[in-house]
C-alpha positions in Angstrom: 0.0 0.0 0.0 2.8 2.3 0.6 4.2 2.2 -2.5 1.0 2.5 -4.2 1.4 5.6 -2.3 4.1 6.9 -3.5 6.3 5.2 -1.0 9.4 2.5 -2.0 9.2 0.3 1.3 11.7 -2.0 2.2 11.9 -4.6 4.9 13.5 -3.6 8.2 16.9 -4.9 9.0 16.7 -7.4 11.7 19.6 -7.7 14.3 20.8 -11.1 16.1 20.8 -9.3 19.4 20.8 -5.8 20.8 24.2 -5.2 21.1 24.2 -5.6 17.3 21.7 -2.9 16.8 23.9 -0.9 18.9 26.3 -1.5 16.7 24.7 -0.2 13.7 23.2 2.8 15.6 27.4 4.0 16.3 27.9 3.5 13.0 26.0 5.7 11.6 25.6 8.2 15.0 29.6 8.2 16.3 28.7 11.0 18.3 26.5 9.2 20.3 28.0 7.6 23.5 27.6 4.0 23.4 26.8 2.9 26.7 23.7 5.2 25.5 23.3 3.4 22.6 22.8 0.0 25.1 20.4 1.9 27.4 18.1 3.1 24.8 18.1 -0.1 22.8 15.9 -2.3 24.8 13.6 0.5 24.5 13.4 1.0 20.9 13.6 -2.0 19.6 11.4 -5.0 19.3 11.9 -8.6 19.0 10.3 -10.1 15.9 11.0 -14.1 15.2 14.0 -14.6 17.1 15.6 -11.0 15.5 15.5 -7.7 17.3 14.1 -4.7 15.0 13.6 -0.9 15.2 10.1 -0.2 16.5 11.3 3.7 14.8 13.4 3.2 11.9 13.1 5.2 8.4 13.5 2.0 6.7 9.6 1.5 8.2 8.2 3.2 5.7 11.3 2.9 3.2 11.9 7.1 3.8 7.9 7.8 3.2 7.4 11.2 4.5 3.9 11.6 6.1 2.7 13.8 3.0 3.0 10.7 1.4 0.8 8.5 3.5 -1.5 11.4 4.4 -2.1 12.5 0.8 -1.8 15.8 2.1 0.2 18.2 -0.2 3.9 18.4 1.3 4.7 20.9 3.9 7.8 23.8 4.0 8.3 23.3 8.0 10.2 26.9 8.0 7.2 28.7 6.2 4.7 26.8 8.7 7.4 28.0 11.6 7.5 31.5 10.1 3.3 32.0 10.6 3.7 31.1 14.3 2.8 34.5 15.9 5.2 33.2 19.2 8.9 33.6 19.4 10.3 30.4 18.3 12.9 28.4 19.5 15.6 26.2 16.9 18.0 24.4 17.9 20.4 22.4 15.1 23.5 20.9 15.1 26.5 21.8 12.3 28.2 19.1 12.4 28.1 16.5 9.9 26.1 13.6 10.1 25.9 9.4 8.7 24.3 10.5 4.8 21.4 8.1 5.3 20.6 10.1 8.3 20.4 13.4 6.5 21.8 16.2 4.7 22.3 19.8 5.7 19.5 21.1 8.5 17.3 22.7 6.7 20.2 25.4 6.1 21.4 27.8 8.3 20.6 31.0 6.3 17.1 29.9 6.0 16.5 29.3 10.4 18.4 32.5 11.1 15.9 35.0 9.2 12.9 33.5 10.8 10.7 36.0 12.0 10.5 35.7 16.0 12.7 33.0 16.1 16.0 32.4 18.0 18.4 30.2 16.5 21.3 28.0 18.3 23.6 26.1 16.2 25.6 23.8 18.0 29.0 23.0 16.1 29.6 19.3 18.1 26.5 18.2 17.7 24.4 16.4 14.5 21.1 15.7 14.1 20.2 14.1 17.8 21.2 17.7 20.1 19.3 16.5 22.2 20.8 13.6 22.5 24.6 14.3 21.9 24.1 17.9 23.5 21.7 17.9 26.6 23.4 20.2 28.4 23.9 22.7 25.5 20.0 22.1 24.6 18.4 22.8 28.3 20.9 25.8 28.7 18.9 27.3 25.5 15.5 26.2 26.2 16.0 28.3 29.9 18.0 31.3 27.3 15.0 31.2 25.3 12.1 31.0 27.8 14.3 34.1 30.1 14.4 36.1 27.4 10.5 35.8 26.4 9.5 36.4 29.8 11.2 39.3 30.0 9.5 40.7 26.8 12.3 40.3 24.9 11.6 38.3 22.1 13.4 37.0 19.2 
């Protein structure tokens, strides 16, 4: 059905055990410590006939986006961002990430001239921040949230 859809779905890669998937997950996210990695695998994963899978993986929907499930017409996430009327907080990371995760975020030039937005770019981190960076990401949250209470808005 998904590909009927517009969608190319492929099978999800199964995994021996969970220190496999872990192994993958390095792979492709180096940044990310690996003793995380083994605490948030038993969470995300599932065991399907004797092999462990993703229960979140893009190779669910072989890289659908929703628009292509939906049927809804696709969406430009920074012209739905710019309409918000509140300040509006991004955070991305500059710093280079596996290819099959993704490519440049959704460009720097583009999240700084949001209207009433703020914009941190973190230059260790890729695309988990919140992951790789939660120090970094909690000190901007408070930043951001100071600086709207205080009327001073982005």
């Amino acid at each position: 059905e998904l590909a009927a859809r517009g969608g190319d779905a492929r099978p999800l890669p199964g995994y021996d055990d969970l220190e496999a998937m872990v192994a993958r997950r390095a792979r492709s996210n180096p940044r990310l410590p690996v003793d995380l990695l083994r605490w948030l695998a038993p969470h995300l994963a599932r065991e399907d006939g004797g092999r462990y899978r993703w229960r979140l993986d893009p190779a669910l929907a072989g890289w659908v986006r929703p628009w292509q499930v939906t049927g809804a017409p696709p969406a430009d996430p920074l012209a739905l961002t710019a309409a918000l009327p509140q300040p509006v907080l991004t955070i991305t990371g500059a710093a280079p990430d596996h290819p099959q995760i993704r490519g440049r975020y959704p460009g720097d030039g583009p999240v700084d001239s949001l209207p009433r937005g703020r914009h941190y770019r973190l230059p260790d981190a890729g695309h988990y921040v919140h992951l790789e960076r939660p120090d970094a990401v909690a000190a901007a949250i408070l930043d951001h949230a100071q600086q709207v209470s205080a009327g001073r808005a982005a």
